[in-house]
C-alpha positions as CSV (number, residue, x, y, z in Angstrom):
1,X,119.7,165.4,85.3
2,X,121.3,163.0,87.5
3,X,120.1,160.3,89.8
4,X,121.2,161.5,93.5
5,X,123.3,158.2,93.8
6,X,125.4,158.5,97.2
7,X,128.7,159.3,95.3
8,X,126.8,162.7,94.0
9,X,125.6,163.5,97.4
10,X,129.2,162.9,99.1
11,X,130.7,165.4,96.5
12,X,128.1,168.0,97.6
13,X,128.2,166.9,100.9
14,X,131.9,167.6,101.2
15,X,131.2,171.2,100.7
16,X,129.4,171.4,104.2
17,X,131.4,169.4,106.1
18,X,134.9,167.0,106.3
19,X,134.6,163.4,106.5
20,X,131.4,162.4,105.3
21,X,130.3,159.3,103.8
22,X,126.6,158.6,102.2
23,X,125.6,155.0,102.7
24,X,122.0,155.3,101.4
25,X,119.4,156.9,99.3
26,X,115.9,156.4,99.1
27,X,113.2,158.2,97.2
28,X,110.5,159.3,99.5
29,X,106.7,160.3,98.6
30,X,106.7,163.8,96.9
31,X,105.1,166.1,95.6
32,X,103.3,167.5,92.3
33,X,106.7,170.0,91.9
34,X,109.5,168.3,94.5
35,X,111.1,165.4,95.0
36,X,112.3,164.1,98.2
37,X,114.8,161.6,99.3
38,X,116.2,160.2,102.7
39,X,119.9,160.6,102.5
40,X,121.8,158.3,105.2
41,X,125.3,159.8,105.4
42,X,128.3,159.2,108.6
43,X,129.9,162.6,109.7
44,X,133.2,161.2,111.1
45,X,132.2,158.2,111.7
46,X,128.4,159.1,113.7
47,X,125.2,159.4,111.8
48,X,124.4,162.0,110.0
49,X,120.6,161.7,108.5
50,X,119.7,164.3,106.2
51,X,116.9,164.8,103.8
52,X,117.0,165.9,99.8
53,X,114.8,167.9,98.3
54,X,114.9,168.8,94.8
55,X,112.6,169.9,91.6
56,X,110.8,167.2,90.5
57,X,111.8,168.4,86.6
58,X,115.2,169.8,87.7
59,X,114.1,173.1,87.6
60,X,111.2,174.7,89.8
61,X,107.9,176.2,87.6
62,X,108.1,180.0,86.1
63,X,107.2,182.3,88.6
64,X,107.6,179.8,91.2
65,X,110.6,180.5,94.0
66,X,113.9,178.9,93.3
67,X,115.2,176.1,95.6
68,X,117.9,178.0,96.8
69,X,115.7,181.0,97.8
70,X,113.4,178.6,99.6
71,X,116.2,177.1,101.9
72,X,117.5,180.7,102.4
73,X,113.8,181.7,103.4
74,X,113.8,178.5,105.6
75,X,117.2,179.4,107.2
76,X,115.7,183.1,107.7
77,X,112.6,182.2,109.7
78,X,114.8,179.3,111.5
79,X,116.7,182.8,112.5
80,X,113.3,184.4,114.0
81,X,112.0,181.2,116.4
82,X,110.3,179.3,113.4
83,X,111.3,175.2,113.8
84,X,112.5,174.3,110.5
85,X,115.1,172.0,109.8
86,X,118.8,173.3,109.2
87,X,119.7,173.6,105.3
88,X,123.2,171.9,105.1
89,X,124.0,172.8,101.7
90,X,122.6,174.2,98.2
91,X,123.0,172.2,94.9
92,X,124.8,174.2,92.7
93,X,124.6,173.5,88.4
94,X,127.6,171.8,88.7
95,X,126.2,169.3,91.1
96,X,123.9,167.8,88.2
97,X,121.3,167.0,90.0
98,X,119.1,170.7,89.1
99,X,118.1,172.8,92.0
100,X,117.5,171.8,95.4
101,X,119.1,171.8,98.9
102,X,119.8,169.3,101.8
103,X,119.1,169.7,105.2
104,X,119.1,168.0,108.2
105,X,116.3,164.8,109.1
106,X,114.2,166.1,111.8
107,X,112.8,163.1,114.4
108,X,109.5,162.7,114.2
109,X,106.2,161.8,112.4
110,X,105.1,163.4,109.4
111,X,102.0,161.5,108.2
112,X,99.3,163.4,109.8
113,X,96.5,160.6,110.0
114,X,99.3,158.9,112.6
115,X,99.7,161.8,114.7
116,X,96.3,163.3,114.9
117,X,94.8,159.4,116.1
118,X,97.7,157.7,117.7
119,X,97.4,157.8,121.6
120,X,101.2,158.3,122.1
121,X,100.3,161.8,120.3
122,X,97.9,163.1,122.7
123,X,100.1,165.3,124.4
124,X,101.6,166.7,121.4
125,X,98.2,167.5,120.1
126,X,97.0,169.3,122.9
127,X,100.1,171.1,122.9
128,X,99.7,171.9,119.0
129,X,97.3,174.4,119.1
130,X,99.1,176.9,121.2
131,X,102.5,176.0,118.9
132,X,101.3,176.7,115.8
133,X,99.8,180.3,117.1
134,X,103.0,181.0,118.0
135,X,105.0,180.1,115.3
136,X,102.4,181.9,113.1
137,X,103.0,185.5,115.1
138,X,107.2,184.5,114.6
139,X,107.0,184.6,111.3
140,X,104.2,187.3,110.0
141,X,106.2,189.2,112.1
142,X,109.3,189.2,110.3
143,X,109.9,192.4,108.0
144,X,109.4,191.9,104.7
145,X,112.4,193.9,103.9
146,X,114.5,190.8,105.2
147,X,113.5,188.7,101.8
148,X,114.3,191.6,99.4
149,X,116.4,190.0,97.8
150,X,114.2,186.3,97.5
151,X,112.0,186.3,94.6
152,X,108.7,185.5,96.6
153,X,106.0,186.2,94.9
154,X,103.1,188.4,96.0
155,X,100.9,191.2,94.8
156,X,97.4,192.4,95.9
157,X,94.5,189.9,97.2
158,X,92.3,191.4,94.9
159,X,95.1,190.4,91.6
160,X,95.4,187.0,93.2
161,X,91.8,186.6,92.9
162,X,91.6,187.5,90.0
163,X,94.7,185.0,89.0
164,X,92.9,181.9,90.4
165,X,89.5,182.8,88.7
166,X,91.6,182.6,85.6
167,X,93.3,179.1,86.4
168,X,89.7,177.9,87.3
169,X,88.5,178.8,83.4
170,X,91.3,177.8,82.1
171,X,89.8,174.3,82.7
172,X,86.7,174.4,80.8
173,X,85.0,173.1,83.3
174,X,81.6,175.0,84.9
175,X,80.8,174.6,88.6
176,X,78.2,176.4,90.0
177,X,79.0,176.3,93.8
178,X,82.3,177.4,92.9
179,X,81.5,180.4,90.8
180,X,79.4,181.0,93.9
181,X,82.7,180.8,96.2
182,X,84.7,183.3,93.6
183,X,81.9,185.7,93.5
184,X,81.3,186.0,97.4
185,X,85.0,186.4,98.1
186,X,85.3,189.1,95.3
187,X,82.8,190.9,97.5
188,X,84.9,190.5,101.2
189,X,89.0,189.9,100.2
190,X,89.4,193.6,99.4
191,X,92.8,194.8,97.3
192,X,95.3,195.1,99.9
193,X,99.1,195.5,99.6
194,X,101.0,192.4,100.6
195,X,101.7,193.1,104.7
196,X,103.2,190.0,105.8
197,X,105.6,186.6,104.9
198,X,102.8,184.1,104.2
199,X,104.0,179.8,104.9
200,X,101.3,179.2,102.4
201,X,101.1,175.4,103.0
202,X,100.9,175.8,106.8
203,X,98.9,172.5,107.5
204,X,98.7,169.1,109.3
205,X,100.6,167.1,106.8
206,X,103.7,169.9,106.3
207,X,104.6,169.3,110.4
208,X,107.1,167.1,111.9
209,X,105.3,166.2,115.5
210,X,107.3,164.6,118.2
211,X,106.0,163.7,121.7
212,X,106.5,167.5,122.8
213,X,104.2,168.7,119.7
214,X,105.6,170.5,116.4
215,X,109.3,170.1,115.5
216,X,109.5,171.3,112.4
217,X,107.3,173.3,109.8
218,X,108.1,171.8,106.3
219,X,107.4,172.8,102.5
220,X,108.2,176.5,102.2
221,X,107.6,176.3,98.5
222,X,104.7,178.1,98.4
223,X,105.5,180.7,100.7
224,X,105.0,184.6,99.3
225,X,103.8,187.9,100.4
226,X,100.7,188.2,101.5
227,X,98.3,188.7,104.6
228,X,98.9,186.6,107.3
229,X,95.5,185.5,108.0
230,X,95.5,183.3,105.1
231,X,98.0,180.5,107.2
232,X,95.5,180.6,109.4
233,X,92.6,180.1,106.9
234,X,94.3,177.6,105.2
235,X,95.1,175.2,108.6
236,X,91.5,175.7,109.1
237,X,90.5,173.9,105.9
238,X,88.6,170.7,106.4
239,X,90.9,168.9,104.0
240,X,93.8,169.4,106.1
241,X,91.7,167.6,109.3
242,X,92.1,164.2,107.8
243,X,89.1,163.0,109.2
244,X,89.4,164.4,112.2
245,X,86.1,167.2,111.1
246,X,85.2,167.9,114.3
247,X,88.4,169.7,115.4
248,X,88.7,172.6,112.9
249,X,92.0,173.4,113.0
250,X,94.0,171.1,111.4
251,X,92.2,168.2,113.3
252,X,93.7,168.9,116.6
253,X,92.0,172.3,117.6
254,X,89.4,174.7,118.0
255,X,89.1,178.2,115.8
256,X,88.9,180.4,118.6
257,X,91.6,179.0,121.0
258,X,93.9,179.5,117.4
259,X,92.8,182.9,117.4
260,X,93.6,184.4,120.9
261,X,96.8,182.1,121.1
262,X,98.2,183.9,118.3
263,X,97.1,187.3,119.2
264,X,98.7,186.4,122.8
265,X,102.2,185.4,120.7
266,X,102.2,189.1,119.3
267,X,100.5,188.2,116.5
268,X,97.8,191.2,114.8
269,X,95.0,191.2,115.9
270,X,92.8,188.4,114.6
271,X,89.2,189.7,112.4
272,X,86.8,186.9,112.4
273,X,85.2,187.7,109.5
274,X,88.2,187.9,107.8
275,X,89.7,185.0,109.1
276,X,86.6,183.0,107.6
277,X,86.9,184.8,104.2
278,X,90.3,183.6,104.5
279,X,89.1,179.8,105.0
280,X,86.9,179.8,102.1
281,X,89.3,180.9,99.8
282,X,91.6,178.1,101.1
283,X,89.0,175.8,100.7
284,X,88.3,176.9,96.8
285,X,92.0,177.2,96.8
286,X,92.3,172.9,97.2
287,X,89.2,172.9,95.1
288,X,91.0,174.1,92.5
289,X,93.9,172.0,92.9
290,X,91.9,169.1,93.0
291,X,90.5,170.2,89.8
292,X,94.0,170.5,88.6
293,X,95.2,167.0,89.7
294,X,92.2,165.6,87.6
295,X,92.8,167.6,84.6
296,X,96.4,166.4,84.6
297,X,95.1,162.6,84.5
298,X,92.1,163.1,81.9
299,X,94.0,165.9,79.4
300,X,97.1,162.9,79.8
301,X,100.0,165.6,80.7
302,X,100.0,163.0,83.7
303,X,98.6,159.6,83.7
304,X,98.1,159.0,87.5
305,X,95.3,156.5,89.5
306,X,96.7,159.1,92.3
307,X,95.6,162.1,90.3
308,X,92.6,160.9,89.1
309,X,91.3,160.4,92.6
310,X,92.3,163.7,94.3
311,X,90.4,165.2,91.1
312,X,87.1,163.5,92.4
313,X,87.1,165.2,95.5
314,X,86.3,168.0,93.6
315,X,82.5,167.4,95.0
316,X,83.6,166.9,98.6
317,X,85.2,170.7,98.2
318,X,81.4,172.0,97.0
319,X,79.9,170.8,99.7
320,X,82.9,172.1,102.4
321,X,82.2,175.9,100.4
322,X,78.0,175.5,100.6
323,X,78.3,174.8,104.3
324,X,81.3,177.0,104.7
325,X,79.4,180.2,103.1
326,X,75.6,179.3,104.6
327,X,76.6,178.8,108.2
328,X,79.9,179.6,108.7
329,X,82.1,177.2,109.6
330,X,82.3,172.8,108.9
């Protein structure tokens, strides 16, 4: 695979657009399975600044969705209200560079410790609330029959359980409060059919925020069919507050106001109780990758410092599911 040197990216570039020049590239933090880069590029002769991301190995994981079907999924819910950046081209095999797309580079902060402490974000996080209710009801409410022909994954809650009770043994590794957590969801999350287009990383730390509030919802590489209540479980999930414990959702709001804002955008009506299922199982669901970051370090698949750390907050996640499960809420 190729480095995305700006000679590569003009090639591709060229396909979207006439006179475009790429003056810069610079690798930006990623993730576990992506890798992102600022691309700086001139559009006949104005700026033109434009984000690439790409699989971090070339090619995305098995069963994981393909980078072109993620910026087609991104385009789609860009279609129905969601904020997302525009996707400016697709890499194709012949680009050398494995799969991945380009977009556009949304204004904005992205590092979520900024926004949700900064006092030049005040507005935008009492506006935040209210946003992401909205966008929520957008995109659960687009038909599922729009991404037939996206390989999303989905499948019943009760063989996704089942799947992540599997990952969690296939690490050796016994902990009490979690077997705890997968036994007490196996008695609440039920077997239903997938009813909804699930973000699944719909989170402070996946948002663009401007002065006005959210800009842009990034990361759509774990979305899949599911039940939309888990994006609102998962924003919920003290992990995702970022210090910020008091204010449950995402660090910037309260459960309740969540709830009625996104019933008030046309969103389903919002079940409590299920809702808080849905937050413990997002916060066994970071436990687990937590577990998995570690495991990469101390197995060696992937010597990391950065690893290594995430992997000890392995206890912090016990202690979220003990307070989560006896009193209902953190």
């Amino acid at each position: 695979m190729m480095e995305p040197t700006p000679e590569v990216l003009a090639a591709v570039l060229a396909r979207a657009a006439d006179g475009v020049q790429v003056l810069a590239v610079k690798a930006l933090t990623g993730g576990a399975s992506s890798a992102t880069y600022a691309v700086d590029a001139e559009r006949a002769g104005a700026a033109w600044p434009l984000i690439l991301q790409c699989a971090a190995a070339g090619e995305v994981p098995e069963g994981a969705m393909p980078k072109a079907h993620q910026a087609a999924l991104q385009q789609l819910a860009g279609r129905h209200g969601v904020p997302v950046a525009d996707v400016v081209a697709v890499l194709e095999p012949g680009d050398g560079l494995g799969e991945g797309f380009i977009m556009a580079r949304v204004a904005g902060e992205a590092l979520a410790p900024k926004w949700l402490k900064l006092p030049e974000y005040a507005a935008a996080r009492e506006a935040l609330t209210g946003q992401c209710a909205a966008v929520l009801a957008r995109l659960h409410a687009v038909p599922i029959s729009e991404v037939a022909g996206l390989k999303l994954p989905g499948g019943r809650i009760g063989k996704a359980h089942a799947r992540m009770f599997e990952n969690y043994r296939s690490f050796g590794v016994d902990s009490p409060v979690f077997d705890l957590a997968f036994a007490w969801l196996a008695e609440r999350c039920g077997d239903a059919e997938p009813s909804a287009i699930v973000h699944g990383d719909f989170r402070s730390g996946n948002f663009i925020i401007d002065q006005h509030g959210l800009a842009a919802l990034l990361d759509w590489e774990l979305a899949h069919l599911g039940e939309g209540a888990e994006d609102l479980g998962w924003l919920c999930a003290n992990a995702w507050r970022f210090g910020v414990w008091q204010k449950p959702v995402g660090g910037f709001g309260e459960r309740e106001a969540l709830y009625e804002a996104y019933e008030a955008a046309g969103g389903a009506h919002v079940d409590r109780g299920r809702a808080h299922m849905w937050e413990v199982w997002g916060t066994l669901r970071w436990g687990l990758a937590c577990l998995q970051m570690g495991h990469d370090h101390v197995s060696g698949r992937v010597r990391s410092v950065e690893r290594a750390a995430i992997g000890r907050r392995v206890s912090e996640v016990e202690l979220d599911l003990l307070h989560l499960i006896r009193f209902g809420g953190i």
